[in-house]
N, C-alpha and C positions, 0 to 999 in steps of 0.2 A: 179690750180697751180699758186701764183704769181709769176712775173718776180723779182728779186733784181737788185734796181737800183741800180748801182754804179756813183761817184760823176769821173768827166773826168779833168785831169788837161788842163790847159791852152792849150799847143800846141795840145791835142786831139780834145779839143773843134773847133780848126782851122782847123785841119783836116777834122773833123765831118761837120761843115760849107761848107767849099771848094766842099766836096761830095757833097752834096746837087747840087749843081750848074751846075756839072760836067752830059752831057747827055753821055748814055752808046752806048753801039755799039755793036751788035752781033759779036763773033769772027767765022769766017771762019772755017772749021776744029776744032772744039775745043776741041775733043779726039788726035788728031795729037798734037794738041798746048800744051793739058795738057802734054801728054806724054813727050813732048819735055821740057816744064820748070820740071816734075820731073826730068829729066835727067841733066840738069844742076843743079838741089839739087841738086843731088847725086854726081856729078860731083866737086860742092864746094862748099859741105853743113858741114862738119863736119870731113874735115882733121885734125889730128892732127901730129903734129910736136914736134918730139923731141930737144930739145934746152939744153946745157951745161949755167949754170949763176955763177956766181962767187961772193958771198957776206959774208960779216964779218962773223966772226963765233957769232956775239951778233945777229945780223940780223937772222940767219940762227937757232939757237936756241930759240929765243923769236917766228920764223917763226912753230915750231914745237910746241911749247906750246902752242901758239893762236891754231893750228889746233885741238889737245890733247885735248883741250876744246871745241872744235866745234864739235870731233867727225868723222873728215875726215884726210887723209892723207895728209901733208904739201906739200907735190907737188899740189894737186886740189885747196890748201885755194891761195896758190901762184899763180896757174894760174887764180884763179876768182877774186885775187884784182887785177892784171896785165890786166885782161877782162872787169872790172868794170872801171880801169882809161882809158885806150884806147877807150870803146864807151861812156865817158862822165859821168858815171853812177857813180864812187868813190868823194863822196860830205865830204868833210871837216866841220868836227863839232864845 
């Protein structure tokens, strides 16, 4: 079986670096410890929230057509550019 490599952007490769460096440490409990960080996923892993937005009716109808085309419902394309500019991730072309 080969492995595929894939190519790491910049800040992964710092990452990947930094690991390197870093000496590991046995965790105490580490069935308590897993148990416990699932429970904080779940805790505030995947709330969603209902939210009221208020925008043009051109906004809100080209918002429906982009989706139309994508194939999703205009509430999810809305919240993934709104999710996309929030963690840095919506890049201007």
């Amino acid at each position: 079986m080969t492995r595929k490599r894939y190519s790491l952007e910049v800040e992964e490769l710092e990452i990947e670096k930094a690991l390197e460096h870093v000496e590991s440490q046995s965790v105490k409990n580490v069935n308590q410890e897993k148990k416990r960080f699932q429970q904080l996923a779940k805790a505030h892993g995947n709330k969603v929230k209902r939210v009221n937005l208020r925008m043009t009716a051109w906004d809100y109808e080209k918002a429906q057509e982009k989706a139309l085309i994508e194939g999703l419902p205009y509430q999810t394309l809305l919240s993934s550019i709104l999710h996309k500019y929030l963690s840095g991730q919506l890049i201007d072309r």
